[in-house]
N, C-alpha and C positions, 0 to 999 in steps of 0.2 A: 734749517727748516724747523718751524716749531709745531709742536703735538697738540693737535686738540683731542680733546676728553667731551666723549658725550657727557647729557646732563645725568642719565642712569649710572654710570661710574662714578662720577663727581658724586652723586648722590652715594654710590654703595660705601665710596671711600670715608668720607664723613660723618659715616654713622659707625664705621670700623673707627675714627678717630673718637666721637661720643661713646664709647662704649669702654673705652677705658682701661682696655683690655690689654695694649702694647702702646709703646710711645709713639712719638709723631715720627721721631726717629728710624724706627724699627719700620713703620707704613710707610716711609719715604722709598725707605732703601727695597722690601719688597715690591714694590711697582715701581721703582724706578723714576720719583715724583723730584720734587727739589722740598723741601721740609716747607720753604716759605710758600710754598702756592698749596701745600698741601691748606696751611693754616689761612690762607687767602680764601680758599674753599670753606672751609667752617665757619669763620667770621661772616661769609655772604650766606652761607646756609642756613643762619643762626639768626641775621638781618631779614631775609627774608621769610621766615619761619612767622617771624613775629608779623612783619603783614599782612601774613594771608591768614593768621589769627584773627587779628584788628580788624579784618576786611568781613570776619564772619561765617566764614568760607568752609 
């Protein structure tokens, strides 16, 4: 069965990954994440950061 994550999580985790603070490693293993979806999560957050810049918003 797989886990979904609100976007409030996705979002808190993400900004715990920008902040530079612990590895992706270390946030993986705290919540229980898989390392590569943690970075699948930044990469969209960081994609879509920039649109709704562009956008004006």
């Amino acid at each position: 069965m797989r886990k979904s994550y609100s976007g409030e999580f996705k979002a808190k985790v993400v900004l715990e990954i920008l902040k530079e603070e612990k590895t992706i490693s270390q946030i993986a293993s705290e919540y229980g994440i898989h390392p590569n979806q943690l970075l699948k999560w930044k990469k969209e957050a960081i994609r879509s950061l920039a649109e709704v810049l562009e956008d004006g918003r």
